[in-house]
Backbone as JSON, one array per atom type, in Angstrom:
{
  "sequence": "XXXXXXXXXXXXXXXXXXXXXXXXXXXXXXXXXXXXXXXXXXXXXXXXXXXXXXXXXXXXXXXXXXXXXXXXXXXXXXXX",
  "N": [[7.49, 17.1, 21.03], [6.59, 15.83, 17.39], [3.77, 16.24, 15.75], [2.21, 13.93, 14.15], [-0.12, 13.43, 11.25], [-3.22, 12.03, 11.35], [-3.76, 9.52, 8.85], [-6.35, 9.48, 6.25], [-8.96, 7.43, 4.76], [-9.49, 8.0, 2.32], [-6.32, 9.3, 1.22], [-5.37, 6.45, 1.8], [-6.36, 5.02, 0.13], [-5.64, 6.31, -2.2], [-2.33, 6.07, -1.96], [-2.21, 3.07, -2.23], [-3.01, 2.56, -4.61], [-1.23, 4.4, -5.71], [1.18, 2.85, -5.35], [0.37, 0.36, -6.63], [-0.78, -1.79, -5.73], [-3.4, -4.61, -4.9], [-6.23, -4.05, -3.07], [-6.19, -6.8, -1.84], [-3.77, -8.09, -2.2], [-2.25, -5.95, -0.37], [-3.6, -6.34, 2.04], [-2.37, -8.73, 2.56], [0.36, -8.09, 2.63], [0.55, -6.54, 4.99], [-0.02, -8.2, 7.01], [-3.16, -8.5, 7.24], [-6.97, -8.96, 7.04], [-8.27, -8.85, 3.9], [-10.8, -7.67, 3.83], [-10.12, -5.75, 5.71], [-8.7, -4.12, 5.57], [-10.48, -2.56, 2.95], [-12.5, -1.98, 5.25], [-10.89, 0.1, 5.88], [-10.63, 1.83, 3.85], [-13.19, 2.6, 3.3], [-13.66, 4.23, 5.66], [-14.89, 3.04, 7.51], [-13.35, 1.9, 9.31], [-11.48, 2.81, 11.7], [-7.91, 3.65, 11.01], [-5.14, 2.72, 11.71], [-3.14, 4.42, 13.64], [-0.56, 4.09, 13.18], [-0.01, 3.19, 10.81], [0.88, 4.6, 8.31], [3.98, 3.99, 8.95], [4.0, 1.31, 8.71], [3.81, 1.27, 5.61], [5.21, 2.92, 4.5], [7.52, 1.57, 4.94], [6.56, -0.48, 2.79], [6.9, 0.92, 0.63], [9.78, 1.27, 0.79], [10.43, -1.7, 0.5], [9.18, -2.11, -2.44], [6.75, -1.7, -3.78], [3.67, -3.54, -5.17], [2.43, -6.3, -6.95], [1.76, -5.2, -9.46], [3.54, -3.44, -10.47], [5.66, -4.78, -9.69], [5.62, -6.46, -11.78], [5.69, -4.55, -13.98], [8.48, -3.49, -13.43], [9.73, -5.98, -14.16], [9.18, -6.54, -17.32], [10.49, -4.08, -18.06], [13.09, -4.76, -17.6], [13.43, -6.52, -19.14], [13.27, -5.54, -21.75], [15.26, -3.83, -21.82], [17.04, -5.33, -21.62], [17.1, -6.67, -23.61]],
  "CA": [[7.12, 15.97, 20.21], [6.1, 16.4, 16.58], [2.69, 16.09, 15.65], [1.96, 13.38, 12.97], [-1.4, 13.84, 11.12], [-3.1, 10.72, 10.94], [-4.1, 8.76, 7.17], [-7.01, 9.0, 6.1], [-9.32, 6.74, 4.19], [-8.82, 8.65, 0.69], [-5.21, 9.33, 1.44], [-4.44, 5.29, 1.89], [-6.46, 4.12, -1.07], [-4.52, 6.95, -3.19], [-0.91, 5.51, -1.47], [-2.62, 1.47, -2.47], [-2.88, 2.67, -5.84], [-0.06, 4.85, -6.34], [2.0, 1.99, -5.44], [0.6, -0.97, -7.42], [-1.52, -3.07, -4.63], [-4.62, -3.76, -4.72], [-7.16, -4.53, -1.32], [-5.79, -8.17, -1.29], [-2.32, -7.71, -1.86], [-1.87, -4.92, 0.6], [-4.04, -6.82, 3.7], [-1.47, -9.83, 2.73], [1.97, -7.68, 3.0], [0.09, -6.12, 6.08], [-0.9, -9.12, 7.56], [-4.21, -8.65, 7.8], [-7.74, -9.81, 5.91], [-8.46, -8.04, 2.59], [-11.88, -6.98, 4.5], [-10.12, -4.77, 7.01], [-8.09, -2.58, 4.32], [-11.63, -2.06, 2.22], [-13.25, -0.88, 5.76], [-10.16, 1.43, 6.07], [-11.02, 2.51, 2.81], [-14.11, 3.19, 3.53], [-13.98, 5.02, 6.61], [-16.05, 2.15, 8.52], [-13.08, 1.18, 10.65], [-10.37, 3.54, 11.87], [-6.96, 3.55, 10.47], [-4.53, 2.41, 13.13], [-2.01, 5.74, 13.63], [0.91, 3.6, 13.06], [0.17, 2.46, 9.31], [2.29, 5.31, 7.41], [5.2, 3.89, 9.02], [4.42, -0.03, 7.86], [3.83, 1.78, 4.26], [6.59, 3.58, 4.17], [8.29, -0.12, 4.96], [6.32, -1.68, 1.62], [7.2, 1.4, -0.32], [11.1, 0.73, 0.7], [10.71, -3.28, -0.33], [9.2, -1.57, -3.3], [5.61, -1.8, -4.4], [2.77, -5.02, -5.13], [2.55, -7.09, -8.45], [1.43, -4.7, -10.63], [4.79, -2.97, -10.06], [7.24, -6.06, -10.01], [5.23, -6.9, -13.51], [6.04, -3.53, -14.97], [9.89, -3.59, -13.67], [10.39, -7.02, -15.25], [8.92, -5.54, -18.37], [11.55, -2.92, -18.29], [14.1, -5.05, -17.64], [13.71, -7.72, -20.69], [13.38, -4.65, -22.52], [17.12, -3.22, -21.57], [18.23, -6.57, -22.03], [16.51, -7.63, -24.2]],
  "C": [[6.35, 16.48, 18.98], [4.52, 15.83, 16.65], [2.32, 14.98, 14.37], [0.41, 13.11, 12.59], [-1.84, 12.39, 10.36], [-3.9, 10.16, 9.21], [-5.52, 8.79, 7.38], [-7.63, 8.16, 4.75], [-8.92, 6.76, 2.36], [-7.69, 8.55, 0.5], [-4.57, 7.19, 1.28], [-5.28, 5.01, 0.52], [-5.65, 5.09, -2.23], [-3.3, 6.35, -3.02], [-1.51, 3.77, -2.05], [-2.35, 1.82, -3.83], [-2.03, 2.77, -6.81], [1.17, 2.95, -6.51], [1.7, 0.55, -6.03], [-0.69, -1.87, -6.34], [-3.17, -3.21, -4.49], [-5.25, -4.51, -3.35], [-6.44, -6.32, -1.06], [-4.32, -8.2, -0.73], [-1.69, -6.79, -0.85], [-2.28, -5.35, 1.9], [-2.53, -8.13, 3.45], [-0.14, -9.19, 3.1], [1.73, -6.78, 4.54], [0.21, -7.06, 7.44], [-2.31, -8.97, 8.35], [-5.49, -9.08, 6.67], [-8.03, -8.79, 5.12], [-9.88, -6.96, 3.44], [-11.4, -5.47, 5.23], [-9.53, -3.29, 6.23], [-9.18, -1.84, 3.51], [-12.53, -1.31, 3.41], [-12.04, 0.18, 5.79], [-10.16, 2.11, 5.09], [-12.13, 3.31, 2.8], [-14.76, 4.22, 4.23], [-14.79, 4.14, 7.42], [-15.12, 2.07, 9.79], [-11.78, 2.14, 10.39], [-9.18, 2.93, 11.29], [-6.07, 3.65, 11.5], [-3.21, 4.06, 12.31], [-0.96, 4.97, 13.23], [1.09, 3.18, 11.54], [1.08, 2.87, 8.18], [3.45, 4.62, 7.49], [4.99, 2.33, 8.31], [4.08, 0.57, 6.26], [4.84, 2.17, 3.8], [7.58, 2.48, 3.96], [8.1, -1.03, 3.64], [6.99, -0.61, 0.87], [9.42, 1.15, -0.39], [11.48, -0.74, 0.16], [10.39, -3.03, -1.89], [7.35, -2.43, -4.09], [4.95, -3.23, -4.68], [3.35, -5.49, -6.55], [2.66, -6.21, -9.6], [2.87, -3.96, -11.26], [5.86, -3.51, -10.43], [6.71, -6.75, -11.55], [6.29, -6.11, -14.46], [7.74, -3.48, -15.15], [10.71, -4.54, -14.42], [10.48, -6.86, -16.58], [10.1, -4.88, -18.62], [13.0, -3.26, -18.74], [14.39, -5.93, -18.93], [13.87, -6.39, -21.55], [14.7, -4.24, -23.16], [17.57, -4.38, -21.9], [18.26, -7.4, -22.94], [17.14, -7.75, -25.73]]
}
């Protein structure tokens, strides 16, 4: 069995960022309260081992607002 090395606190708010989301938006596509993502930010409250894989799941639907702003952007652009 491989070994998967689990997220930490730094590591997910870099992956929140990279991808556009910020503490609200990311407990909402989570389902959970904005609170619980800022302690996992923090290091207050462990980071459930399983979270890479629902990340990996937003980064396949494809990133928060800030994101689906910029692509619309892009697109009036090309079409525009």
């Amino acid at each position: 069995m491989d070994y998967i090395p689990l997220m930490t606190s730094n590591d997910l708010k870099k992956w929140r960022k990279r991808n556009g989301y910020s503490q609200s938006q990311l407990a909402k596509a989570l389902g959970v309260i904005t609170i619980t993502v800022s302690r996992w930010e923090r290091g207050v409250r462990e980071i459930p081992s399983f979270l890479h894989l629902a990340l990996e799941c937003l980064e396949l639907k494809g990133g928060g607002e800030k994101l689906k702003g910029q692509k619309k952007r892009k697109e009036v652009k090309e079409n525009g």
